[in-house]
N, CA, C and O atoms as a MOPAC input file, in Angstrom:
PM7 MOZYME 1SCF
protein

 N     78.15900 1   116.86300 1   144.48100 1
 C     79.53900 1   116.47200 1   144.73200 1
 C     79.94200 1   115.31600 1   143.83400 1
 O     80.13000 1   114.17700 1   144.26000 1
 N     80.08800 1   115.76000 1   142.28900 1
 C     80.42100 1   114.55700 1   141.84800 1
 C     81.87700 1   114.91000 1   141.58600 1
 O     82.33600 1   115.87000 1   140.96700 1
 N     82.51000 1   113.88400 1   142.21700 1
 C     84.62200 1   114.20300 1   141.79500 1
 C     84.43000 1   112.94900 1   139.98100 1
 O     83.74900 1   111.96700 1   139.68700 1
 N     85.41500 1   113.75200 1   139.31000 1
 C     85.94900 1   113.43800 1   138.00600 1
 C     87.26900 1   111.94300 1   138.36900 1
 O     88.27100 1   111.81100 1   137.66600 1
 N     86.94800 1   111.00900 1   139.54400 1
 C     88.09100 1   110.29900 1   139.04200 1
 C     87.13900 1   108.79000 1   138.12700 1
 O     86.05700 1   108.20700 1   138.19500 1
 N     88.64600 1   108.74000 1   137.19000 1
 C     88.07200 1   107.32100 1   136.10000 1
 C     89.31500 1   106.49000 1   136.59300 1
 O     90.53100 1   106.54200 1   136.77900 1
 N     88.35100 1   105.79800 1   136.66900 1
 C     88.93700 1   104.61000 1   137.28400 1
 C     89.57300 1   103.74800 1   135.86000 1
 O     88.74900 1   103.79500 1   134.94600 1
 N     90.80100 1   103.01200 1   135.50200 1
 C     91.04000 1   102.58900 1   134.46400 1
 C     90.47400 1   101.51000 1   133.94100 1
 O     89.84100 1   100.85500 1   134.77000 1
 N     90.47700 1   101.00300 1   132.62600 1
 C     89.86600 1    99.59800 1   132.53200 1
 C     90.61300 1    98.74600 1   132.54100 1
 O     91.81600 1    99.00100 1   132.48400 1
 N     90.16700 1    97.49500 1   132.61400 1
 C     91.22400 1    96.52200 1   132.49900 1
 C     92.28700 1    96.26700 1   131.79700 1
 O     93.41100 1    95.89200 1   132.13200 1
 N     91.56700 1    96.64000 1   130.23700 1
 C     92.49900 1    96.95500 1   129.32300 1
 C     93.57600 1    97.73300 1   129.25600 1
 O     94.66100 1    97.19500 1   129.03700 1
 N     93.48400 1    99.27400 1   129.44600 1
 C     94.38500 1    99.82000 1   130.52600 1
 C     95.15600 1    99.59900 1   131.31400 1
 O     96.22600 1   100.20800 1   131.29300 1
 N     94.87500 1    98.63200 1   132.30400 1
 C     95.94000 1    98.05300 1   133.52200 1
 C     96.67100 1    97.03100 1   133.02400 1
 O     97.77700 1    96.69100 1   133.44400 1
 N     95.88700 1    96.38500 1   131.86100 1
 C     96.66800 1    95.07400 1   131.07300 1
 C     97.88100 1    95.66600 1   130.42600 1
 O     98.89900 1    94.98300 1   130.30600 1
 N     97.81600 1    97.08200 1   129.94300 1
 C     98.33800 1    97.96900 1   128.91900 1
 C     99.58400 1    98.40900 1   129.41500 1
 O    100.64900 1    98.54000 1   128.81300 1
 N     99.23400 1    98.67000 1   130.88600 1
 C    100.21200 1    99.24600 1   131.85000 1
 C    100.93300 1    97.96400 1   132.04900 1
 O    102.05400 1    97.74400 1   131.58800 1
 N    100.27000 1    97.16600 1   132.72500 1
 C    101.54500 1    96.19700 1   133.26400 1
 C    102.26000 1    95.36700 1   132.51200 1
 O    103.05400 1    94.60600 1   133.06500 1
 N    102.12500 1    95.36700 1   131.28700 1
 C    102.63800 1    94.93000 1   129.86400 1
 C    104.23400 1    95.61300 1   129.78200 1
 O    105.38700 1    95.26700 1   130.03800 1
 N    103.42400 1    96.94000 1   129.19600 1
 C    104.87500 1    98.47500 1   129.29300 1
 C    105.84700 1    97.75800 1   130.46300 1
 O    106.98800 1    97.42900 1   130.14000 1
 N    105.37400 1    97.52900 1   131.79800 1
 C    105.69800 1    97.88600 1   132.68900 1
 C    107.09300 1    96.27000 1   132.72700 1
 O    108.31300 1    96.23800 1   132.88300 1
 N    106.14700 1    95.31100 1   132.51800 1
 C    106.63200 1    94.40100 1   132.77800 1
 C    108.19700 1    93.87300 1   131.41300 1
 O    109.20200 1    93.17500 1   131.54700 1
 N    107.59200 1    94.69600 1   130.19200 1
 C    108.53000 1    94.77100 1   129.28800 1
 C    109.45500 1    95.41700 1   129.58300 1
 O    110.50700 1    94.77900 1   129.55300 1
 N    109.58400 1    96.93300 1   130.00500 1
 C    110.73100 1    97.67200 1   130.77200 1
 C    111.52900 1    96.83900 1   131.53300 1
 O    112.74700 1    96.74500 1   131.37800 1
 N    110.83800 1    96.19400 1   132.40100 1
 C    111.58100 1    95.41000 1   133.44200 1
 C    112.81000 1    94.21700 1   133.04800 1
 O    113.90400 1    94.01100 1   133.57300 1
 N    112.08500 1    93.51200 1   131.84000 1
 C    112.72900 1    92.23700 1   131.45100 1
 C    113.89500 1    93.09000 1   130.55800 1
 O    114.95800 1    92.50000 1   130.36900 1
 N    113.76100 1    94.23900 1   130.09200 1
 C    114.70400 1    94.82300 1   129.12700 1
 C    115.91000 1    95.48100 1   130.31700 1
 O    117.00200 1    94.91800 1   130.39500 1
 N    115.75600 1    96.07900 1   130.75500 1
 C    116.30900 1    96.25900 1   132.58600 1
 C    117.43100 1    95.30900 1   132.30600 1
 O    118.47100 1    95.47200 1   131.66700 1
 N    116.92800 1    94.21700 1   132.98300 1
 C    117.59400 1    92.69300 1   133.61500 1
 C    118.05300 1    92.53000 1   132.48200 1
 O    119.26200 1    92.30100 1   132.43500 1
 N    117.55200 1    92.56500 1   131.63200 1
 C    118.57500 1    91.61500 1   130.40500 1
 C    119.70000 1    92.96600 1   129.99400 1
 O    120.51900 1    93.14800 1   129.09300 1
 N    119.49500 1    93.30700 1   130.50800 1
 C    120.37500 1    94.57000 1   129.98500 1
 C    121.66800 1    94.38500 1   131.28600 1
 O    122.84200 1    94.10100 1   131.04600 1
 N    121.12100 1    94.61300 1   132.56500 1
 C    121.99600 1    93.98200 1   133.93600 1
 C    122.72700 1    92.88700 1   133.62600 1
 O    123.92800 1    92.98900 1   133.37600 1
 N    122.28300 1    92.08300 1   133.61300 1
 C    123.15400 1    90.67300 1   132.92300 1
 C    123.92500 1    90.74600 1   132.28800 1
 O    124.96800 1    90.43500 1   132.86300 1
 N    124.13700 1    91.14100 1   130.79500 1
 C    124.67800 1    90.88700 1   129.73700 1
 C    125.69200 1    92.37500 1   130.24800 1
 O    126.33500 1    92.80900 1   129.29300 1
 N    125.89900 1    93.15300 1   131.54400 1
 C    126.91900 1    94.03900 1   131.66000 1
 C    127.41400 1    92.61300 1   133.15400 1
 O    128.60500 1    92.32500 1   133.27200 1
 N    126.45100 1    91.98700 1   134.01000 1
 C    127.17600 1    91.67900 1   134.81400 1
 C    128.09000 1    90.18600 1   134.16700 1
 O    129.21500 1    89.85600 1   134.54400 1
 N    127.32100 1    89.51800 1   133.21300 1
 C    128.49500 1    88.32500 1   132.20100 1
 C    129.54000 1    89.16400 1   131.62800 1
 O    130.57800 1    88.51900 1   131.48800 1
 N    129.63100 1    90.40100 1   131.24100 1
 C    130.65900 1    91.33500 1   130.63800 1
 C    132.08900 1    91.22700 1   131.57600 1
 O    133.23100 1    90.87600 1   131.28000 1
 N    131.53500 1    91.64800 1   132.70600 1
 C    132.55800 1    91.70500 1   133.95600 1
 C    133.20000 1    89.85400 1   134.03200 1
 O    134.33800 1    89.41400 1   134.19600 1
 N    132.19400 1    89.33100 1   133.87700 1
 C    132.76800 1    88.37900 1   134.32700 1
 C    133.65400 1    86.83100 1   133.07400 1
 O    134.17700 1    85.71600 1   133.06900 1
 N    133.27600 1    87.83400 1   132.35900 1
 C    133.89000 1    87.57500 1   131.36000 1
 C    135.87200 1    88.01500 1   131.16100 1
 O    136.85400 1    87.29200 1   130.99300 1
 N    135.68700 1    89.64600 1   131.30200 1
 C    136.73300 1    90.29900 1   131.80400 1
 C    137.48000 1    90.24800 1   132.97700 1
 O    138.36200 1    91.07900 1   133.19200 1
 N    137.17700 1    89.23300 1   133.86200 1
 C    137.71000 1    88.79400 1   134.52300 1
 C    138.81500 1    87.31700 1   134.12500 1
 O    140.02100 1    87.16900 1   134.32300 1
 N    137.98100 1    86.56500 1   133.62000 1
 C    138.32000 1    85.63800 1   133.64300 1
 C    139.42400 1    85.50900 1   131.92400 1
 O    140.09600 1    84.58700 1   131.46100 1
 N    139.19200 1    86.62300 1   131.53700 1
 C    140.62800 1    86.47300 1   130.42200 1
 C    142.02600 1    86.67600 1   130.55700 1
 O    142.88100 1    86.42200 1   129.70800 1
 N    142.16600 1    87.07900 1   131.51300 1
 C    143.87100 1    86.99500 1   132.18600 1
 C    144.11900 1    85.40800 1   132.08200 1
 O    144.85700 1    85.07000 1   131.15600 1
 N    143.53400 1    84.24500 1   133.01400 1
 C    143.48400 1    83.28700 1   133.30600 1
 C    143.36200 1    82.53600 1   132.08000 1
 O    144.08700 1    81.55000 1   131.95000 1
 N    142.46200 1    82.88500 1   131.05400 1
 C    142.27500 1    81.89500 1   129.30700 1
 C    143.54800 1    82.07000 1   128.93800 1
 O    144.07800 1    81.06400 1   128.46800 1
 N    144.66100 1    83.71200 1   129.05300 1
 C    145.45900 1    84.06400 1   128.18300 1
 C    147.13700 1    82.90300 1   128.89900 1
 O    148.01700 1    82.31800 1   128.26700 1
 N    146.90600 1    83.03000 1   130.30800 1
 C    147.43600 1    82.52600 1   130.97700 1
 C    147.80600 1    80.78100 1   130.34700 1
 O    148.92100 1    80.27400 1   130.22300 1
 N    146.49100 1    80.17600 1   130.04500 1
 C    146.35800 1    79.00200 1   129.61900 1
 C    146.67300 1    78.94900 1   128.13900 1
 O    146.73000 1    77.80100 1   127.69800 1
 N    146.84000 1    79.70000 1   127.46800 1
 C    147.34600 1    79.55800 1   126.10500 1
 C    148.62400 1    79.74500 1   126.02500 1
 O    149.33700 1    79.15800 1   125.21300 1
 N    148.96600 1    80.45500 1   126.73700 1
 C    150.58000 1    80.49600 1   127.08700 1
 C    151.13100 1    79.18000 1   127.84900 1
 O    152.29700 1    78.78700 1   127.82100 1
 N    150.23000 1    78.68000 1   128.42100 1
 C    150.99100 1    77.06600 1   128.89000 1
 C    150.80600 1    76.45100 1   127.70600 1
 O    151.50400 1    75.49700 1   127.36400 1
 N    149.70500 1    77.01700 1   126.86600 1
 C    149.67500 1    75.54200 1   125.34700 1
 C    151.50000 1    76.04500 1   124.52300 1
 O    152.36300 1    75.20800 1   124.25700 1
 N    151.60000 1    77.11700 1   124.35800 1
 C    151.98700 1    77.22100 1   123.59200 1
 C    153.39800 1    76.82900 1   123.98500 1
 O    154.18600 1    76.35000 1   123.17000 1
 N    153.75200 1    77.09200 1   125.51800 1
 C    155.39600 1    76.91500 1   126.27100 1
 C    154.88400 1    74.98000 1   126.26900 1
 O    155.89400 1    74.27700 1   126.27400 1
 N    153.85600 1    74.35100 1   126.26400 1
 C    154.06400 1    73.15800 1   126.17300 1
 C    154.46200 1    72.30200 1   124.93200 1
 O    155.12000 1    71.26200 1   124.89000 1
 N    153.84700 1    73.07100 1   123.87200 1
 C    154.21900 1    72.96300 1   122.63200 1
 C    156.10000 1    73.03700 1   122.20800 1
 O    156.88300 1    72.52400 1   121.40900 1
 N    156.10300 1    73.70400 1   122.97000 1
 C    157.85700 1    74.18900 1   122.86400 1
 C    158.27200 1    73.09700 1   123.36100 1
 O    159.04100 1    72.42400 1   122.67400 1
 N    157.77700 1    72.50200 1   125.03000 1
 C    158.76300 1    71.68600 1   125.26600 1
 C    158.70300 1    70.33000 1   124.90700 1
 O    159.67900 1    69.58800 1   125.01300 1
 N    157.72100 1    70.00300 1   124.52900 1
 C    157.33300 1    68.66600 1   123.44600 1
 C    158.54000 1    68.71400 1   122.21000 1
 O    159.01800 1    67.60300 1   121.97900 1
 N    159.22500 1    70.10700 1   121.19700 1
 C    159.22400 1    70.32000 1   120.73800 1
 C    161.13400 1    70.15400 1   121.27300 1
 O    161.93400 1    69.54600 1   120.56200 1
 N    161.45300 1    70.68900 1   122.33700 1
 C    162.67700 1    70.64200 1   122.53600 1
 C    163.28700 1    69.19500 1   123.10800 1
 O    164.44900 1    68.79000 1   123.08000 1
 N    162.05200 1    68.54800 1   123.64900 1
 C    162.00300 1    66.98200 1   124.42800 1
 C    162.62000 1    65.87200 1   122.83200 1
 O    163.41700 1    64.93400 1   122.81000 1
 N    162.14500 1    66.26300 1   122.15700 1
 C    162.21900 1    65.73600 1   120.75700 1
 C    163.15300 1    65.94700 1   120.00500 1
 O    163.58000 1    65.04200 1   119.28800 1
 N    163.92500 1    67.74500 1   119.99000 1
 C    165.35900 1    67.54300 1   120.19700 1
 C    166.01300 1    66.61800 1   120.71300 1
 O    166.57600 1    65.79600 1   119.99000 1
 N    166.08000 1    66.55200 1   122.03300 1
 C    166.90500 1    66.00300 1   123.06200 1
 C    166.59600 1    64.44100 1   122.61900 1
 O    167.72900 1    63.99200 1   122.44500 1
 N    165.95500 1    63.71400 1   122.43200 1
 C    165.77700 1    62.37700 1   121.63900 1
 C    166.81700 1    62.05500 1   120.32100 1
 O    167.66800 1    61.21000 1   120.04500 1
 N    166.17400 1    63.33500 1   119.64500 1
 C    167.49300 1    62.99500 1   118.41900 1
 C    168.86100 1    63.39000 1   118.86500 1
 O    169.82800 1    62.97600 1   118.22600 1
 N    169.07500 1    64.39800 1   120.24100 1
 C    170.38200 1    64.29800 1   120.36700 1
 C    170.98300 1    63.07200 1   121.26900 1
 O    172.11000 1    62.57900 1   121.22300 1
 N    170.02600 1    62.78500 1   121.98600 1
 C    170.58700 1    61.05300 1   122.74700 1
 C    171.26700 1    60.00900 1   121.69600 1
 O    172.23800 1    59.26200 1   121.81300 1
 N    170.38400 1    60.25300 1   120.64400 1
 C    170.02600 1    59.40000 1   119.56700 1
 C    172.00100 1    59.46200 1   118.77600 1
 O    172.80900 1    58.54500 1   118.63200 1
 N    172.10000 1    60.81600 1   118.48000 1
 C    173.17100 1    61.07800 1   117.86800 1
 C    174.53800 1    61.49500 1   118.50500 1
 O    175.61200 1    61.57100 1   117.90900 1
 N    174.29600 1    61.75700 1   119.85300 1
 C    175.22300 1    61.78200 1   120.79800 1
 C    175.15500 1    61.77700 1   122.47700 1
 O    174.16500 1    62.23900 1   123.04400 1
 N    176.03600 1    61.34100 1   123.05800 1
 C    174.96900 1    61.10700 1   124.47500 1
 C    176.32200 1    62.36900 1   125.44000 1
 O    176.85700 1    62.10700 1   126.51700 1
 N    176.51100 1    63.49000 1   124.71200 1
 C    177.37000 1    64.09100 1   125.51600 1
 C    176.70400 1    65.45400 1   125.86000 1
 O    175.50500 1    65.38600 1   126.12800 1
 N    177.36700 1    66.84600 1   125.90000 1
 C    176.50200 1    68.07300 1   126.14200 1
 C    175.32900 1    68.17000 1   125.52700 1
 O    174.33200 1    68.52900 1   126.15300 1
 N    175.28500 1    67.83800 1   124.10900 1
 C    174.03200 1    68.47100 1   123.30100 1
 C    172.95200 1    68.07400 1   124.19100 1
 O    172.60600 1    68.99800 1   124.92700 1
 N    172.37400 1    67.09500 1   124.33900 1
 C    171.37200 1    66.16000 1   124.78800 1
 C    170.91200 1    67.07100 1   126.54000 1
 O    169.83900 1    67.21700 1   127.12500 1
 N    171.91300 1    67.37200 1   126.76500 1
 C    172.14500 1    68.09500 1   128.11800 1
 C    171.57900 1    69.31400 1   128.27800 1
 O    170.59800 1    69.59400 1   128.96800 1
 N    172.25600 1    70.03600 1   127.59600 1
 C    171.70400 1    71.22200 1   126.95100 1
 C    169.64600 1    70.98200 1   126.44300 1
 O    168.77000 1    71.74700 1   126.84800 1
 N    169.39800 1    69.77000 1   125.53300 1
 C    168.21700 1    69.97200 1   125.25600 1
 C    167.58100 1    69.64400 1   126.20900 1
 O    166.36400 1    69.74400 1   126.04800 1
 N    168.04700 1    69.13800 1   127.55000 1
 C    166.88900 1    68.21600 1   128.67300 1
 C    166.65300 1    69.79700 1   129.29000 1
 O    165.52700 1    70.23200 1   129.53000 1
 N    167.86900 1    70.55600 1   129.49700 1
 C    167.72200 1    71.30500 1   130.65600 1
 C    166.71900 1    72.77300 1   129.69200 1
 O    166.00000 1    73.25700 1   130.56700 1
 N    166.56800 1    73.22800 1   128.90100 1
 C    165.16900 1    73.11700 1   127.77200 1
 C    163.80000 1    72.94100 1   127.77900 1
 O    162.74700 1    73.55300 1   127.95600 1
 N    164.40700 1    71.46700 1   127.41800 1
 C    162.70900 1    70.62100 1   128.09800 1
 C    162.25100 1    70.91600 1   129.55500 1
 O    161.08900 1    71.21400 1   129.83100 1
 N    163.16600 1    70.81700 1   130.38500 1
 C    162.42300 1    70.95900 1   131.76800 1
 C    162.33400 1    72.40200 1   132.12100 1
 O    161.64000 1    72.61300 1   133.11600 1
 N    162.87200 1    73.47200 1   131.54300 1
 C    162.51000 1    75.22400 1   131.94800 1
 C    161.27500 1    75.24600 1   131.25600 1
 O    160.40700 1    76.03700 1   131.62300 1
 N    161.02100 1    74.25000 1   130.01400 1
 C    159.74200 1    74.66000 1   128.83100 1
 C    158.77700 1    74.00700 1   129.73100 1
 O    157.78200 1    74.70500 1   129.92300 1
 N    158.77800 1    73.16300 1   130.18300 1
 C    157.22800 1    72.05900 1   130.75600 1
 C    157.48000 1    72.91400 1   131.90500 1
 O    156.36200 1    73.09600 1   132.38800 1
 N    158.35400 1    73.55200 1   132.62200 1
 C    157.90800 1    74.15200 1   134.00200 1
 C    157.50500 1    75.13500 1   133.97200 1
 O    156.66500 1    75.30100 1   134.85600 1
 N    157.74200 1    76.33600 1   133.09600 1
 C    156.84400 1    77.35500 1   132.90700 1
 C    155.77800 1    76.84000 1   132.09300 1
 O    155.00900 1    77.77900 1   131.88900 1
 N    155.35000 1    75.75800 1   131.51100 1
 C    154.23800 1    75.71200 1   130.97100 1
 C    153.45300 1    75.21900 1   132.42700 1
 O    152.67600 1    75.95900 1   133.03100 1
 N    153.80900 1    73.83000 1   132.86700 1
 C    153.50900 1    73.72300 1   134.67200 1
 C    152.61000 1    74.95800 1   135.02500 1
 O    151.40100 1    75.04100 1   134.80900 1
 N    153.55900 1    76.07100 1   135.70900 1
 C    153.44100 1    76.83100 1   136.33700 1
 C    152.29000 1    78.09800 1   135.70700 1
 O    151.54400 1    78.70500 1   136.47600 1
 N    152.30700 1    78.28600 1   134.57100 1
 C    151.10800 1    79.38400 1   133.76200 1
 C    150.30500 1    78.38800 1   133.85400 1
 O    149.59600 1    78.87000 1   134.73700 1
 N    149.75300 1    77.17600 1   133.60600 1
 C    148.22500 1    76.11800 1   133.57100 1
 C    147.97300 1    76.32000 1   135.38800 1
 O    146.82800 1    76.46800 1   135.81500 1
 N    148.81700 1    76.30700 1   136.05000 1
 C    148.31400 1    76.23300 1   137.52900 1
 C    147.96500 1    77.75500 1   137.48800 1
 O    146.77100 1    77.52900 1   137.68600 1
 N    148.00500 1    78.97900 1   137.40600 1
 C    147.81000 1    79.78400 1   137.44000 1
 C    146.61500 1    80.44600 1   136.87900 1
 O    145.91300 1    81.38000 1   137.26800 1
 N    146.60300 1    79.78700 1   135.99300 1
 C    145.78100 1    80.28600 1   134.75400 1
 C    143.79100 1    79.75400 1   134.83700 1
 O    142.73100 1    80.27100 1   134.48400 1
 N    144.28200 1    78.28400 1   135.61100 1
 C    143.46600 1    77.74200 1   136.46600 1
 C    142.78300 1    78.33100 1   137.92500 1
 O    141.59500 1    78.57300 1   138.13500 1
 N    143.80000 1    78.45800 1   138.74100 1
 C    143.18600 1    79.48300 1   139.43000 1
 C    143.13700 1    80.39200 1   139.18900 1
 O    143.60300 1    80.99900 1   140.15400 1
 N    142.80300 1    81.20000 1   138.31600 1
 C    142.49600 1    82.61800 1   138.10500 1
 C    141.20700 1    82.14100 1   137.39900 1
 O    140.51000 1    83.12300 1   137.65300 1
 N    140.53700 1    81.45700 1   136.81000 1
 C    139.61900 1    81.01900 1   136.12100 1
 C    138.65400 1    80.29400 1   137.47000 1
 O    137.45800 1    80.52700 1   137.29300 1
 N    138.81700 1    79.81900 1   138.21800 1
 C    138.18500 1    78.95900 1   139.73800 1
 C    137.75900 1    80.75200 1   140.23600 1
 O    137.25900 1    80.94200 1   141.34400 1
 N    137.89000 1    81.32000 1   139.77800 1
 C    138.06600 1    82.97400 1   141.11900 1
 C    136.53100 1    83.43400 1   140.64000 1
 O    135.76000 1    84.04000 1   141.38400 1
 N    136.17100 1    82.97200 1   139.02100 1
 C    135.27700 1    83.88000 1   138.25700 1
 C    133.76000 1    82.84500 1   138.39000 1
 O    133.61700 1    81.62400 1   138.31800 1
 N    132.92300 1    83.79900 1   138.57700 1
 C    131.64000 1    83.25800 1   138.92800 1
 C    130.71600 1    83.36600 1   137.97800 1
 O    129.92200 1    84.26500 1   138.25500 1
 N    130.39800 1    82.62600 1   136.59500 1
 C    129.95700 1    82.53800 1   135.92300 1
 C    128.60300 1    83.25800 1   135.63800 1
 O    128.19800 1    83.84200 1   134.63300 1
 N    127.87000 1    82.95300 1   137.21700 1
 C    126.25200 1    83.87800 1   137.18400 1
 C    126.16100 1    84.87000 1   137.45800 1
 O    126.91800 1    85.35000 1   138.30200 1
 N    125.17000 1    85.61000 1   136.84200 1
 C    125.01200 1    86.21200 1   136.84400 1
 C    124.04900 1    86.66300 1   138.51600 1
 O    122.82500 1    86.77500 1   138.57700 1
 N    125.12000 1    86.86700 1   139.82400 1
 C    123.76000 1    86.82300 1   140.42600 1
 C    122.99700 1    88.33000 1   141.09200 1
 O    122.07000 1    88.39300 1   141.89900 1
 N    123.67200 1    89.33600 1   140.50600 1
 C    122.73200 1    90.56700 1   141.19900 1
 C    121.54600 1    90.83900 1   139.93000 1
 O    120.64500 1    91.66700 1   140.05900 1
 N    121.74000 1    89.94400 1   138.63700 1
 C    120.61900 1    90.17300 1   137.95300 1
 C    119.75800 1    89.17300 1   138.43100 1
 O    118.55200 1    89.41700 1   138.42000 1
 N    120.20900 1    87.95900 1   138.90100 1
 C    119.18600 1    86.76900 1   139.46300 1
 C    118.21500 1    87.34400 1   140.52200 1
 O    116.98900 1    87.26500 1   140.60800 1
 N    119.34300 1    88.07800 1   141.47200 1
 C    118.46900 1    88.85400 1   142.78400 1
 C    117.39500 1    89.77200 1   142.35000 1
 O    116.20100 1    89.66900 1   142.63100 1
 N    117.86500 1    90.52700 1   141.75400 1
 C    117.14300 1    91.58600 1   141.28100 1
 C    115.59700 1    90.74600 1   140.25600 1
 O    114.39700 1    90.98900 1   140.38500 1
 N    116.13000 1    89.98500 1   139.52300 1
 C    114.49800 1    89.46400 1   139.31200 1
 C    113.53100 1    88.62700 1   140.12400 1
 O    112.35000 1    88.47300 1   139.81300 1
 N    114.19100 1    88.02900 1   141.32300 1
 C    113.68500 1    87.55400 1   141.62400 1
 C    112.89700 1    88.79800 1   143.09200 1
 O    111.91400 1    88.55400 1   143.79100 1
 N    113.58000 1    89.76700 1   143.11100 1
 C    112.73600 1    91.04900 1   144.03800 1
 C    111.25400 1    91.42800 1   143.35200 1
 O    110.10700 1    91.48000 1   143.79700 1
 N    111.97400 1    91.71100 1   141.80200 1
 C    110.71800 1    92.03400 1   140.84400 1
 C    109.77900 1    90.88700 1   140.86700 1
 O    108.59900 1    91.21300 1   140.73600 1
 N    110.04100 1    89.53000 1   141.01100 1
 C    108.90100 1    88.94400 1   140.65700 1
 C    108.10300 1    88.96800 1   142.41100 1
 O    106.97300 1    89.41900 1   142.60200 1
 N    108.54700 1    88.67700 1   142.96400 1
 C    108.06400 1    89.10100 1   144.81200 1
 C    107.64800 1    90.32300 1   144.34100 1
 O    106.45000 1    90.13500 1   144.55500 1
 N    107.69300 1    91.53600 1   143.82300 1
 C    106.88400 1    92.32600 1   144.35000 1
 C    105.74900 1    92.51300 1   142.94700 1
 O    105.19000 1    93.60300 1   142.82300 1
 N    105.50800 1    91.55900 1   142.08300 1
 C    104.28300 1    91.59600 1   141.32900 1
 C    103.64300 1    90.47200 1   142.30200 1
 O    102.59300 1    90.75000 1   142.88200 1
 N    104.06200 1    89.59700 1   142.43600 1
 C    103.04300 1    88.69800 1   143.35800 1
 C    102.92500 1    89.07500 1   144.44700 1
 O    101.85000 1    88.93600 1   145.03000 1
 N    103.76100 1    89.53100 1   144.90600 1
 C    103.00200 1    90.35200 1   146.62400 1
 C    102.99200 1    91.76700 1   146.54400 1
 O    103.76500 1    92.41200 1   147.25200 1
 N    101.88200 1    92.55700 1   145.44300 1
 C    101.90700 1    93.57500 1   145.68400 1
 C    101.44300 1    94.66600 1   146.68800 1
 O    101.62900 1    95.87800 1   146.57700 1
 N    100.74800 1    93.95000 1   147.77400 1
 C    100.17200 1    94.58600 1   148.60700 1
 C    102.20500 1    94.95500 1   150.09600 1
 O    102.36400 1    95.58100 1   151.14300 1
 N    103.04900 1    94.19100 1   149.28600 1
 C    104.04100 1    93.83500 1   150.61900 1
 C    105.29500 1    94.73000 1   149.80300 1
 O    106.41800 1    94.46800 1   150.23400 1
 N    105.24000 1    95.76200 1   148.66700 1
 C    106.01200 1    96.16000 1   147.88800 1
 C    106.97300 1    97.35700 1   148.77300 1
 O    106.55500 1    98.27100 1   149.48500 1
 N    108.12100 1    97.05800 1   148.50800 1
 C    109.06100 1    97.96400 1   148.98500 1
 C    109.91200 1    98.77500 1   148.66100 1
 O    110.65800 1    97.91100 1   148.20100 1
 N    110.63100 1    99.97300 1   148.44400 1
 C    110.53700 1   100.93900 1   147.37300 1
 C    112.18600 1   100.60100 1   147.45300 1
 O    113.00400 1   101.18000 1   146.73800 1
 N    112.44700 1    99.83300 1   148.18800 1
 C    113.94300 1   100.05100 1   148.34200 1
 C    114.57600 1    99.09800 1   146.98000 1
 O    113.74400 1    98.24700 1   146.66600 1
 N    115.73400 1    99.05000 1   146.18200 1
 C    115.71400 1    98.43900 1   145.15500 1
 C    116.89500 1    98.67400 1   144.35100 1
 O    117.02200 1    98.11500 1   143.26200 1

């Protein structure tokens, strides 16, 4: 009764859990760099949001500075005309930076179902006797 099983060598199991453990890290890094994707794509409404306050602030810096040279050169409608300008330009700029801000506070930088997920994989190389198929 002799049965044919070979048992592997170390080298072998070194060989295996190498493959094994390289698959894994290529996995996760692969998880990640789709779950920073998302969260990346999230959070560009909110950047675009904020460039649009640079740029409506730029304006009203731009119309405020009018309204200076028109104080400057007359203190009747013109000047009037440029305040009411300045204050629609800084309030929609206002109002897109508050926005643009919270929409950017919403996005969660980590990555964490790749965090979870390695940290299952590393629990179940160190406790392999406690391994659970669920995953």
């Amino acid at each position: 009764m002799t049965s044919k099983q070979t048992n592997p060598s170390a080298g072998e199991l070194l060989q295996r859990l190498t493959d094994t453990a390289g698959g894994l890290l290529r996995q996760e890094f692969h998880q990640g760099r789709e779950e920073l994707k998302e969260q990346v794509q999230q959070g560009a409404p909110g950047a675009a949001m904020l460039a649009g306050a640079a740029v409506l602030g730029a304006a009203s810096i731009g119309a405020s500075t009018a309204l200076v040279v028109r104080l400057l050169d007359r203190a009747l409608p013109p000047p009037a005309a440029a305040a009411v300008a300045a204050a629609a330009l800084g309030g929609g700029s206002a109002a897109l930076a508050l926005a643009g801000l919270a929409r950017l506070r919403e996005v969660n930088p980590v990555p964490e179902q790749t965090l979870r997920s390695i940290q299952d994989d590393v629990a179940a190389v160190t406790q392999p006797g406690e391994n659970s198929t669920a995953g």
